[in-house]
C-alpha positions as CSV (number, residue, x, y, z in Angstrom):
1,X,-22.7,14.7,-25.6
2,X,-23.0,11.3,-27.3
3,X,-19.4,9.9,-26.4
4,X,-20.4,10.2,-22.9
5,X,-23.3,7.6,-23.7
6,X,-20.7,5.1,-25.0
7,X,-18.0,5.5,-22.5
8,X,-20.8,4.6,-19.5
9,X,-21.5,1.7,-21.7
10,X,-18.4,0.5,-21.9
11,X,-17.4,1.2,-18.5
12,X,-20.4,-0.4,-17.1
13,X,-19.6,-3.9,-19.3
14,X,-16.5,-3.6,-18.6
15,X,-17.7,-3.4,-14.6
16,X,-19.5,-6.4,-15.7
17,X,-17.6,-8.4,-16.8
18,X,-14.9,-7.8,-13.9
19,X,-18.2,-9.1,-11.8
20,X,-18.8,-12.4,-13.9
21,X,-14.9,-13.1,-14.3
22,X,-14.7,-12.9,-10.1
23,X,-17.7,-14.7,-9.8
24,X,-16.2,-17.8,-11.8
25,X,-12.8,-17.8,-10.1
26,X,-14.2,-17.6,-7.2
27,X,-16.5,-20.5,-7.6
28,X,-13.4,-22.5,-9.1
29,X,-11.2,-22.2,-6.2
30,X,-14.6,-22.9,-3.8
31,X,-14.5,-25.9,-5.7
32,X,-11.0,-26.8,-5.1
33,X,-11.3,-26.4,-1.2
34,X,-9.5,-23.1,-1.5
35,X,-11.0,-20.6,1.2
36,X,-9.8,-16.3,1.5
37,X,-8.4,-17.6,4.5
38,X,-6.1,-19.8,3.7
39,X,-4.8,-17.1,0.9
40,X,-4.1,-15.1,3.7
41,X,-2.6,-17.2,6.0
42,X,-0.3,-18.6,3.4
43,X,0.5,-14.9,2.6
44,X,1.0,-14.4,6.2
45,X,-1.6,-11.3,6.7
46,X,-4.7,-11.2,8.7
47,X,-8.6,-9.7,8.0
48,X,-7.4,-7.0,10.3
49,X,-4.0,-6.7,8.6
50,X,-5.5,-5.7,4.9
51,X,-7.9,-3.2,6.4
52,X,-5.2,-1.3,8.3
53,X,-3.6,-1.2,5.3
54,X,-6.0,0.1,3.4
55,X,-6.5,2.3,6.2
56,X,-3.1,3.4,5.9
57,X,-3.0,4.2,2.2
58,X,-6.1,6.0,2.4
59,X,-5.1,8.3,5.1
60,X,-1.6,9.0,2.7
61,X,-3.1,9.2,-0.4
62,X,-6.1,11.7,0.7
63,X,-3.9,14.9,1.6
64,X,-2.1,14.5,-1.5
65,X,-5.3,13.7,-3.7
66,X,-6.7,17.3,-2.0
67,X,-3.3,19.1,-2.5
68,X,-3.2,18.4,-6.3
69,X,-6.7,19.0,-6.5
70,X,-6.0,22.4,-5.5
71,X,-3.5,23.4,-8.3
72,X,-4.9,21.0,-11.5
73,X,-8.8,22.3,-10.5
74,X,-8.0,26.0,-11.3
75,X,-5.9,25.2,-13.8
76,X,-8.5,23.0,-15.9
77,X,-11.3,25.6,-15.3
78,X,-9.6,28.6,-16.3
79,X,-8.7,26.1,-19.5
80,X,-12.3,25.3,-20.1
81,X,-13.1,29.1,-19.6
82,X,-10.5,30.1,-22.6
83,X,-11.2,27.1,-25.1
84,X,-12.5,28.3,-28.3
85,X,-16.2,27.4,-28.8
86,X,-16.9,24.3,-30.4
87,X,-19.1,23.9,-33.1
88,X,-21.9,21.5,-30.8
């Protein structure tokens, strides 16, 4: 399949390029004195505060990832079973 060669390219600059972009910022606000911290505090959250959220959302958002799972799965394979061959 050659499109999946070009799509793990570009999602891997793309992942890159997230990483280089972060890596800048973050070394501009370092060099303004600006610490996570202090982002937090002046947001009025804690360390422990963002990872009970997370927490939280990933505790909601599982069920309801496994329940759709369990109606779009069959769905897709009984799709890919019936597609017409392709020409590969």
């Amino acid at each position: 399949m050659p499109g999946a060669d070009a799509m793990t390219f570009r999602l891997l600059t793309t992942f890159i390029k997230i990483l280089v972009a972060s890596l800048l910022v973050g070394v501009a606000l370092s060099s303004l004195s600006i610490t996570p911290e202090q982002i937090l505090k002046d947001l009025g959250l804690t360390p422990e505060q963002i990872v009970s959220y997370i927490n939280r959302g990933f505790h909601w958002a599982l069920p309801h990832i496994i329940l759709g799972g369990l109606v779009t799965v069959p769905i897709w394979l009984v799709m890919y079973i019936l597609r017409p061959p392709r020409g590969d």
